[in-house]
N, C-alpha and C positions, 0 to 999 in steps of 0.2 A: 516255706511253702508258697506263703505268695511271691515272693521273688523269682520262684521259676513258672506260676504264673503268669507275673507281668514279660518275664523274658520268653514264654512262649506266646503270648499276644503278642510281643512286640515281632518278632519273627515270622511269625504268621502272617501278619499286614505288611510288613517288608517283602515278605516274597511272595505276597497275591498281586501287589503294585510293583516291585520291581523285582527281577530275582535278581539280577546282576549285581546290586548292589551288596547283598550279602556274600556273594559270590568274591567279588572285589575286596571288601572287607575282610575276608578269611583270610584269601591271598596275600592281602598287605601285611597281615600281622605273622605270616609265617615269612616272607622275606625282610619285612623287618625284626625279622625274631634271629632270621642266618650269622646278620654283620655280628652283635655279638660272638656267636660263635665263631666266626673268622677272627675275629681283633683275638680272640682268648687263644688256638688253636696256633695259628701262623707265626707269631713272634715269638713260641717254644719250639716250630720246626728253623726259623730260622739260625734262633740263639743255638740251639742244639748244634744242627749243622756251622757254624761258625767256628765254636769251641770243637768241632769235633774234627773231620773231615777238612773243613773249609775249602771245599771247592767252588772256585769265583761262581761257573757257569750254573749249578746247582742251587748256590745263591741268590743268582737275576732271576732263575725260574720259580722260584718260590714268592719272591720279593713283586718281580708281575704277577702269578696269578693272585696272590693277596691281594694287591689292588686292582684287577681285573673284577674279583670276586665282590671287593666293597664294592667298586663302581656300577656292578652288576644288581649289588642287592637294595643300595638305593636308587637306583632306577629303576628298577621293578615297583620299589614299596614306594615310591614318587610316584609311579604314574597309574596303582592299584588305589592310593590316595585319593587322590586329584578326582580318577574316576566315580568312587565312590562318594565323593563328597557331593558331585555332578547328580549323582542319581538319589543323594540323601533329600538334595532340597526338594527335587518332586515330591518322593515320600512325604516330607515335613508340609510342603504346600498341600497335598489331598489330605491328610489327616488334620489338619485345619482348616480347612473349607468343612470338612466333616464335623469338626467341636461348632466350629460358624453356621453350618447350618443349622444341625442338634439345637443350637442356644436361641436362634428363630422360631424355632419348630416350639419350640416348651411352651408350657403351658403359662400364660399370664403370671398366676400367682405361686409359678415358681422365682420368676423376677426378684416378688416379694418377699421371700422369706429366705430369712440368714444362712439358714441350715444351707441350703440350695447354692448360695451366694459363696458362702466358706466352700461348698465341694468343687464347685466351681473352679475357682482360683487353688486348690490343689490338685486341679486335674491338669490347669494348665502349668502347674510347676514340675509334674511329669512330661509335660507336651516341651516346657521350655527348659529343660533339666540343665543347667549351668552354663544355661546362655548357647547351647550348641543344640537345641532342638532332641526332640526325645530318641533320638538316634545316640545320645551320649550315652545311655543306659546299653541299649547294642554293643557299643564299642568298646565301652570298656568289660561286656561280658566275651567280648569276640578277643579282646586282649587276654584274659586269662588262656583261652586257649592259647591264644601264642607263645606266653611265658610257660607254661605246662610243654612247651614244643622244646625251649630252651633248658627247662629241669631236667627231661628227658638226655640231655645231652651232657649236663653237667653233672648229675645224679650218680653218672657211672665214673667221672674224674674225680670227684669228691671222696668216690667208696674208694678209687683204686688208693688215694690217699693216706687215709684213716677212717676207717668204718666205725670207730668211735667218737671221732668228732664230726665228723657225719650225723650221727646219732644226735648230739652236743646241739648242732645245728636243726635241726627237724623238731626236736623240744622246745628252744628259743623261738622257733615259727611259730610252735602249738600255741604257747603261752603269749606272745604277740598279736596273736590271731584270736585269742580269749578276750585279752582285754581290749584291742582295737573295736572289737563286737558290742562289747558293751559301754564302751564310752559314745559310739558309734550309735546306738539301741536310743540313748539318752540325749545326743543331742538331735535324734530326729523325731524323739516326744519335744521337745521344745519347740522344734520348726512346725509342729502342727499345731502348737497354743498360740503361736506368737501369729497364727494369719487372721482371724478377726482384727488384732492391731494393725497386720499391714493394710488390711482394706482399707480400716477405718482413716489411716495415713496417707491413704493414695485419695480415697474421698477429699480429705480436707485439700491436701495438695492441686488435685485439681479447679476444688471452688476458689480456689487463691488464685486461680489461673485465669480463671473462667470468667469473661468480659461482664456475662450474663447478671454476675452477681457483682462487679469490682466497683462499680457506679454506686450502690446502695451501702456495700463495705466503709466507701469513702465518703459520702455523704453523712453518715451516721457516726463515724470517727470508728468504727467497729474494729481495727484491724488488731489493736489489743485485745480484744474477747478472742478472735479467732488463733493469734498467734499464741496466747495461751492455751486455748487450746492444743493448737499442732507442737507446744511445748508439752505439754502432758503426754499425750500421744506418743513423742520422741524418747520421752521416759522411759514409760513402760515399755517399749522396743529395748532403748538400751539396755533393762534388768535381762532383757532374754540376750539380747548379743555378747553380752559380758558375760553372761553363765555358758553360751556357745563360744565364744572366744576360750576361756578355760578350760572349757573340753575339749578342742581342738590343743590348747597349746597342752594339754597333758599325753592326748593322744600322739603328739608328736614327740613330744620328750622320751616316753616307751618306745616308739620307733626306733630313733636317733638310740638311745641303750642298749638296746638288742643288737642294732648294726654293729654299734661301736665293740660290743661283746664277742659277735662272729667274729670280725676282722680280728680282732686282739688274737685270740683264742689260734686262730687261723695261722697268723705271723710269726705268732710265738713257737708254734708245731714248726713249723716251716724252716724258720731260724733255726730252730734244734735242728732236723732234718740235712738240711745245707752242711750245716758242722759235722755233722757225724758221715760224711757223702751217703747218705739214704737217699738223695733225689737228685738230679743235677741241676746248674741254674736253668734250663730251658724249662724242667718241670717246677721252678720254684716263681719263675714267670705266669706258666700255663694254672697254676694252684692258686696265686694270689688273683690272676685273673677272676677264675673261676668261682672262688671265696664273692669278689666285689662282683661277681656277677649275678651270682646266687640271690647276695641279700638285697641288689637292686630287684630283681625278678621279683624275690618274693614279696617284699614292700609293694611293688606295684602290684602283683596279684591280692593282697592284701586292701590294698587302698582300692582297686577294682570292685570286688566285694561286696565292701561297705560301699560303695556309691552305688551300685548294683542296689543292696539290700536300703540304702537309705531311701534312693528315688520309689522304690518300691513300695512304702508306706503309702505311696500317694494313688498306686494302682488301683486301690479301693474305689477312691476318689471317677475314676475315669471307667471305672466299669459300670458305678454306680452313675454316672454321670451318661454315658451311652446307652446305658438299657432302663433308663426312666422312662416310664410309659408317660405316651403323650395319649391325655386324655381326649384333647378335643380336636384337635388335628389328625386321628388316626383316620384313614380312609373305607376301616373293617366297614362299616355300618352302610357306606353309601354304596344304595342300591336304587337308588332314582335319582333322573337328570333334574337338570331344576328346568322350571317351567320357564317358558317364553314367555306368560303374560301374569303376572301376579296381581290375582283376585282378591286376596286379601290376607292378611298378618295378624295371628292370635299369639294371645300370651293365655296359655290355660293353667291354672292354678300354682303359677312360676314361683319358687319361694329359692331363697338363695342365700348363703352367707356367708363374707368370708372367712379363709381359713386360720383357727386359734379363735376367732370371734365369736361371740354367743348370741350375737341378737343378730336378729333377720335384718340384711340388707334390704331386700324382698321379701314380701310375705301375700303368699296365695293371691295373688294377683291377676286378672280377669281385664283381657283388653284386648276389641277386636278391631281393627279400619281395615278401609279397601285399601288396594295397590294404586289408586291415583289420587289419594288425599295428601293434604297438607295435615300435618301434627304433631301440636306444640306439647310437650312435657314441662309442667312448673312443677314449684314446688320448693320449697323455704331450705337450705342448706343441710345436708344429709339426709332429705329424705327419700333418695333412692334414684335420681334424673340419670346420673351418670350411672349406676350399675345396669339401670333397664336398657341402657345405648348399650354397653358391653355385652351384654347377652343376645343383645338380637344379633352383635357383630361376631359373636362364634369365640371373644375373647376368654369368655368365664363359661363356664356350662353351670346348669341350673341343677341347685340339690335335690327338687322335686319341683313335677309338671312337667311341660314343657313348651317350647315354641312352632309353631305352625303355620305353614309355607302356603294356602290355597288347602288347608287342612291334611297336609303333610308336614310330621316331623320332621326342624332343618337339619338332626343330625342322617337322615338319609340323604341329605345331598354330600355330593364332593366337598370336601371343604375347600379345594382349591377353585371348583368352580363357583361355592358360593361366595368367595370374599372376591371374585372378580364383579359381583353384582352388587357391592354396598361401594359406595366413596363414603366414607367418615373426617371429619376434620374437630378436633378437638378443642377444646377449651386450651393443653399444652399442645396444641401441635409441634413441631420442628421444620425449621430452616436448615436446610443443611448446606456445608462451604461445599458445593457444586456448583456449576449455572444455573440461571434464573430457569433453563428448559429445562433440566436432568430433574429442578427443586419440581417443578409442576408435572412432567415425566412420568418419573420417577420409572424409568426404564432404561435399557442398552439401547432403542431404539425407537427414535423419537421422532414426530410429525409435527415440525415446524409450523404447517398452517393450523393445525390442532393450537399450538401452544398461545400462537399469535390473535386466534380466536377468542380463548379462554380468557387473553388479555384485555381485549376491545372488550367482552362484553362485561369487565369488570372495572372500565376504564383506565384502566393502566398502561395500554399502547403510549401514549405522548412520552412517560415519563422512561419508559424504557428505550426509547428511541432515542433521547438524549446520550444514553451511553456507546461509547464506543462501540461495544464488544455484540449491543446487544441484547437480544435473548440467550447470546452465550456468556455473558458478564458473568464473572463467580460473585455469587451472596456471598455476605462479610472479606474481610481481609486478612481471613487466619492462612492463606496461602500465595494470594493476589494484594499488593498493595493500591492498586483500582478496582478492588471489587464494592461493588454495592450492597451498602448497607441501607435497610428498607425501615421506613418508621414502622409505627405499631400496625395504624390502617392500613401500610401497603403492605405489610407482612401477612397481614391477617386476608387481605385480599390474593395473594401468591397462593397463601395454603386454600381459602375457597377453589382456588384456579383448578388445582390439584381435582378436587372432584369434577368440576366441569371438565375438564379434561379427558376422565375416567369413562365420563360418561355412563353410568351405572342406572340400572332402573330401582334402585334404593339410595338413596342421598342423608347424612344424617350430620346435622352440625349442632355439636355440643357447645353452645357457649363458645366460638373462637372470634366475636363480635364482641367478648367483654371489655375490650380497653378501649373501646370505641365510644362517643357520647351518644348520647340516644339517639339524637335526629339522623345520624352517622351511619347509626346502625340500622334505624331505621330504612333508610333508603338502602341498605345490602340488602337487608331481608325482601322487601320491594322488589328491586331488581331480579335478587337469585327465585323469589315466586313465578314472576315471569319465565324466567329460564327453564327450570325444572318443570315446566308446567306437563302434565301427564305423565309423572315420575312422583315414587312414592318420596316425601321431604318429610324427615322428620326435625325439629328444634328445641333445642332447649335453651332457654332464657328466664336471669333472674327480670329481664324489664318486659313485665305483662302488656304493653301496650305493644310488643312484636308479635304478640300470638293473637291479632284481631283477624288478620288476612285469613288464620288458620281453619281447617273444617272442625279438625276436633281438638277440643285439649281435654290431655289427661294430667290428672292433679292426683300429685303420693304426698303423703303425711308419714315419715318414719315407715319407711317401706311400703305403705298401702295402701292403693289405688282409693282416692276416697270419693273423687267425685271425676267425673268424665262428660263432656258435652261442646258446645260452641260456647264461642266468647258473649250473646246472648244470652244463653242460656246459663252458663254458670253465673253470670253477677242476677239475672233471675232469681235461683234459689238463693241468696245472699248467705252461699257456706264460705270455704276458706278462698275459693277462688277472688271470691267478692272482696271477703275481705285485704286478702294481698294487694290486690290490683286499686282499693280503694287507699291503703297507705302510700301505695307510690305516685296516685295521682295527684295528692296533695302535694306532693313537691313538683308539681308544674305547672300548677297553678297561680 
């Protein structure tokens, strides 16, 4: 059932984006379905006619159209090929840009969890089905038709033969076709165990690759821990390749048996036949043809199938993967534009948690500023800095409460017009191997005096000026062996860029100042005050002595807004503000 599912999805989307392709596809597999029947057909009129008659000129006429005919049918099924392959990659290119979008679109804390992760990656082992894009699953269901074109033809030389080894034959299929099903059934439960191991293999592999981490690998002598690892790993894969290896070499061994079985069976009638003159040699030609053609045909509709019916386990996977509701991204809700001037940002009774988790990341949480304050978020390691930035940015949606806009809820706004009004820069932000303009950009279409700007007033013009290329210089040299690679403060000042650039009337920087030394960071937060001035700035920092500039800070304790005020006024009440900020002064003293 679901195999003619996935085959009618996949049909469906082939001929909403192209029809021709299907069209091509059919075509090829019935003119490449013809030559057979020529090769089996003509060297039993020729032999006949040789032995029999042998007239020269009857001869050259048979002996050209035979090769007329070949030359005919692969050039047909050459250029129905060609074309179709022409119209498969469009197909393959829109229905990946469509999984590429979809995987943008999802929800944060689909990222997060495995479940989502594993469907993932078997939706794209339907997308990428043996290396030929998910058009292989098409084709070889559009192959059956064409060998079904070919039994049609040999069906009736086989009966005019012997209608009981005809019979002989069509029970040896049934029974090849039983157990090819079920060896078939089994190794594609194994291919669905064994994908948690392949990620987990593709994870390690990549961190072996990955510059990011290859410095602290080496430094720390680690590469043992890791390569034991990615030995263990390689393990548990091989337990599953070597039980699929087995199943295939049995599945093929019944193949190869049953073939060998027809032919026997076939040769031996035939050989009788020849002796006793029941057939002539043209028909003992045309017979043994048609025997070797039969059980190639069927074998490949057979192996069609199962690839058919194997790729198909994975359609779950891509259904369940395209019609996941995006929660926070749907546009149903947005019935108001957002406002031109934002008067002020509530969190009303926000509680939040994530998912599998039991305890409140947020909890009922109470916090209002205007749209032109500075505000800093502390607060001691987990309790809650980073999840309150997620949710105001539309990343996480809130279990209960909500967030408010000028005292409108922001899920009435567009989400795409509201994430054009936050610039966010993170604690991880990313560098990506683009140019230095495309990393600050972050568009198809970029304003150089924009980028140029963004620079000077981060002071980075001198240093990028040095380069050749530029502001077109590519970041790292995973592509460019002159590309620039930026220390921590310049990296970290690149991705600041990125918001100034955006220009957004919400600015929100998570910690992406942490590798920086204080005085360091100090003068960015400086600077970027000035800059952002009449834009809402919000901060978070574990160093209290960057949130003095601030109007207000709010201070979470294990998810709960515990105390709120200016940097006066919190070492005032001498609660926990006081006291943070009093442990880190002493070391600068």
């Amino acid at each position: 059932m679901r195999m003619f599912q996935s085959l009618k999805f996949l049909w469906c989307y082939a001929w909403r984006v192209d029809k021709g392709y299907l069209i091509c596809l059919v075509l090829y597999q019935i003119s490449n379905s013809l030559t057979p029947i020529l090769i089996m057909i003509f060297p039993k009129l020729i032999i006949d006619e040789f032995l029999g008659r042998n007239e020269f000129h009857r001869l050259i006429q048979l002996v050209v159209f035979f090769t007329i005919g070949i030359f005919l049918t692969k050039l047909l099924s050459s250029c129905f090929e060609n074309t179709a392959f022409y119209k498969r990659c469009i197909i393959l290119e829109r229905f990946q840009t469509e999984l590429g979008e979809r995987l943008v679109k999802t929800d944060l804390e689909n990222l997060e969890d495995p479940a989502f992760l594993d469907m993932k990656q078997n939706a794209e082992k339907f997308l990428y089905a043996n290396g030929q894009g998910f058009s292989f699953v098409l084709d070889r269901a559009v192959n059956i038709i064409g060998k079904l074109f070919i039994f049609a033809t040999i069906f009736s030389v086989l009966l005019a033969m012997n209608a009981r080894i005809l019979a002989v034959f069509v029970l040896l299929v049934l029974i090849n076709s039983i157990a090819q099903m079920h060896l078939k059934k089994r190794y594609a439960a194994l291919e669905m165990q064994k994908n948690p191991k392949e990620r987990r293999l593709s994870y390690l592999n990549n961190l072996l690759s990955d510059v990011t981490y290859a410095k602290e690998i080496r430094i720390n002598g680690q590469h043992e821990f890791f390569i034991a690892k990615l030995q263990s790993v390689l393990r548990e894969l091989w337990h599953f390749y070597r039980r699929q290896m087995h199943l295939l070499n049995c599945s093929q061994g019944v193949l190869h048996f049953v073939d060998l079985l027809q032919r026997g069976i076939a040769y031996l009638y035939m050989i009788y036949a020849v002796s006793r003159h029941l057939i002539t040699i043209g028909d003992f030609t045309l017979y043994i043809s048609a025997v070797a053609t039969f059980t190639d045909a069927m074998n490949d509709v057979l192996d069609s199938m199962n690839d058919v019916r194997q790729y198909s386990i994975y359609f779950d996977a891509v259904e369940s993967y395209l019609n996941l509701p995006i929660k926070i991204h749907t546009e149903a809700d947005a019935t108001v534009s957002f406002p031109e001037v934002i008067e002020s940002i509530e969190f009303r009774d926000v509680s939040f948690a994530y998912k599998g988790k039991s305890t409140w990341a947020l909890h009922k949480v109470n916090a209002r500023f205007s749209g032109k304050e500075k505000v800093a978020i502390v607060g001691e390691n987990g309790a809650g800095k980073s999840t309150f930035i997620k949710l105001l940015c539309r990343l996480y949606e809130p279990v209960s409460g909500e967030i408010l806009i000028n005292g409108i809820n922001i899920k009435k706004f567009s989400y795409q017009e509201y994430k054009e009004k936050i610039s966010a820069i993170f604690q991880d932000y990313q560098l990506f191997s683009f140019n230095i303009a495309e990393n600050i950009g972050l568009q198809e279409e970029i304003e150089d005096e924009r980028v140029f700007k963004a620079l000077n007033q981060l002071g980075l013009t001198r240093r990028i000026a040095t380069l050749k290329q530029g502001v077109h210089t590519a970041v790292h040299r995973d592509f460019d062996s002159e590309g620039f690679e930026p220390s921590g403060g310049q990296g970290q000042k690149l991705a600041i860029a990125r918001a100034l650039y955006k220009d957004a009337p919400i600015i929100v920087l998570d910690e992406p100042t942490a590798a920086l030394d204080p005085r360091a960071e100090n003068e960015i937060y400086k600077t970027f005050s000035t800059l952002v001035k009449g834009k809402l700035a919000i901060y978070i920092s574990h160093r209290l002595s960057s949130t003095r500039f601030c109007d207000t800070i709010l201070v979470l304790k294990q998810g709960e807004l515990v105390e709120c005020g200016t940097h006066e006024e919190l070492l005032a009440t001498k609660g926990l503000y006081a006291e943070l900020y009093a442990m880190q002064a002493k070391y600068y003293k």
